[in-house]
N, C-alpha and C positions, 0 to 999 in steps of 0.2 A: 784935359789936355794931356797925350802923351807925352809920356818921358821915359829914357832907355832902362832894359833890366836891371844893368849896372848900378844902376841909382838906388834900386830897394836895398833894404838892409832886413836883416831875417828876422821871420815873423811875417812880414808885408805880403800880399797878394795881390794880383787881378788877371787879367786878360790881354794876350795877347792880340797887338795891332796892327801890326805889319811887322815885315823882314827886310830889313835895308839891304843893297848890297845884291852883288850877283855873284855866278861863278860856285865853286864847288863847297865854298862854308855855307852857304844861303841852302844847296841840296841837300849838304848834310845836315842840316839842321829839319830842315824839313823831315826827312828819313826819319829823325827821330822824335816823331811826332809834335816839334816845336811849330806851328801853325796856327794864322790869325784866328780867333775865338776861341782859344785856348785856355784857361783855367790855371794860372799855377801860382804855387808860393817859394819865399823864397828858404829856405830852411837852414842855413849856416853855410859859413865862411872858412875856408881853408886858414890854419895859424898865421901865416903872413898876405892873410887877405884875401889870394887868388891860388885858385879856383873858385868858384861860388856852387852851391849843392842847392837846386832846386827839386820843386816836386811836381809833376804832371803825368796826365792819364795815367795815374797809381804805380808810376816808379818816380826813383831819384835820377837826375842828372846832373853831371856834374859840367859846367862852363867857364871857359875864360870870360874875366872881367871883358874883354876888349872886344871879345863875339858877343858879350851879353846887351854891349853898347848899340850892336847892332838890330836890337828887338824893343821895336816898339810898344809899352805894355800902359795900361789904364789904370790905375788905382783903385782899388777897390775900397773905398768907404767905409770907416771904422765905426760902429756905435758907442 
């Protein structure tokens, strides 16, 4: 079941599942390579929470909590 980026907490990964949302955050997010079957983790938290530093197609990004709400991602299954 999806659930928003914002949710993970670092460490977590999976796949991106859609991009809610239209208009110029949704392009820019595109642009920078954030797109459905995407691969990323999430890799730490700014000291009062926000921003979050994610990792995809082998750079870091850094996102607000409240754009990350906007990316629907899968969970990737722990062993």
């Amino acid at each position: 079941m999806p659930v928003p980026l914002s949710e993970f907490k670092p460490g977590e990964s999976g796949t991106i599942v859609s991009i809610q949302g239209t208009g110029a955050l949704r392009q820019r997010l595109i642009a920078m390579g954030v797109t459905p079957g995407t691969w990323l983790i999430v890799r730490k938290f700014a000291p009062l929470g926000d921003p979050m530093e994610i990792r995809l197609r082998n750079y870091n990004l850094s996102i607000r909590k409240r754009d990350a709400a906007m990316i629907e991602m899968l969970r990737e299954d722990r062993l």
